[in-house]
C-alpha positions in Angstrom: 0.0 0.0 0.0 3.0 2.7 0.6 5.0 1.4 -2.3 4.7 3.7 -5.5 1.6 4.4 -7.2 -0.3 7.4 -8.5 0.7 9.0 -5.2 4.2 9.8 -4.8 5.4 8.0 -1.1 6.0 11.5 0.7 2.2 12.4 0.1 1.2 8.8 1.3 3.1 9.1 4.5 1.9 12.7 4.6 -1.8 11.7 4.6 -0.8 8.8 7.1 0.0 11.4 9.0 -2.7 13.1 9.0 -5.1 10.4 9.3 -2.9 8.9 12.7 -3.7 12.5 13.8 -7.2 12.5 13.4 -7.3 8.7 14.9 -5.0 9.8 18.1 -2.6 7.0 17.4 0.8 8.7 18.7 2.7 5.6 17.4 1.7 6.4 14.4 2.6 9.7 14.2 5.8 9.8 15.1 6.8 6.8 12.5 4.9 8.0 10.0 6.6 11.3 10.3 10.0 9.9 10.8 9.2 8.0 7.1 8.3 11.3 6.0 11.4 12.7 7.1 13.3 10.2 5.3 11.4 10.8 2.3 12.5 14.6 2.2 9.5 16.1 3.9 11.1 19.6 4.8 10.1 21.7 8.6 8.5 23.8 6.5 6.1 21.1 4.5 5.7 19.7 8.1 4.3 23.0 9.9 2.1 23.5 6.8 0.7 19.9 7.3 0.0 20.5 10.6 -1.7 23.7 10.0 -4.2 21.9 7.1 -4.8 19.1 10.0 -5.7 21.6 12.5 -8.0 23.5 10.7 -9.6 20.3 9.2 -10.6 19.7 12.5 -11.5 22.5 13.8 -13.7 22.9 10.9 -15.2 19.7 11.0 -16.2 19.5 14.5 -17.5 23.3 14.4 -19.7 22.1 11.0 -21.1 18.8 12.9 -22.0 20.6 15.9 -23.9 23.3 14.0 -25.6 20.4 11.7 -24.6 22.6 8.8 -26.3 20.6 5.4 -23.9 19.6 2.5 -24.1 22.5 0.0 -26.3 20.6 -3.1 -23.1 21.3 -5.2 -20.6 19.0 -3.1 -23.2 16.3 -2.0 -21.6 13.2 -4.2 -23.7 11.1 -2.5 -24.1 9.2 0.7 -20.9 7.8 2.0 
């Protein structure tokens, strides 16, 4: 699953990052950022990540406690 593909490996352990985040798995985290690392993700790419995590989240959980509908525009669908 992390080998190559139409994803380049930084942006897979990127969003394995992100999704470890979001799943409060601190294991993960830290090895998924230490691949990242290795992979050339630079301080700056990493602050940015954490900044698109953080307002994901804040965003999300503001949204589902508000019960804001889907706009008719985005709504692929149920999931």
């Amino acid at each position: 699953m992390m080998a190559e593909g139409a994803l380049d490996p930084l942006v897979r352990e990127m969003i394995y990052i992100a999704v470890s985040t979001a799943n409060g798995c601190s294991y993960c985290i830290h090895s998924h950022t230490a691949a990242a690392r290795a992979k050339g993700m630079t301080d700056a790419q990493h602050a940015e990540l954490l900044d698109v995590i953080g307002l994901a989240g804040q965003t999300n959980h503001l949204v589902t406690a508000m019960q804001i509908p889907v706009d008719p525009e985005f709504d692929v669908g149920s999931c």
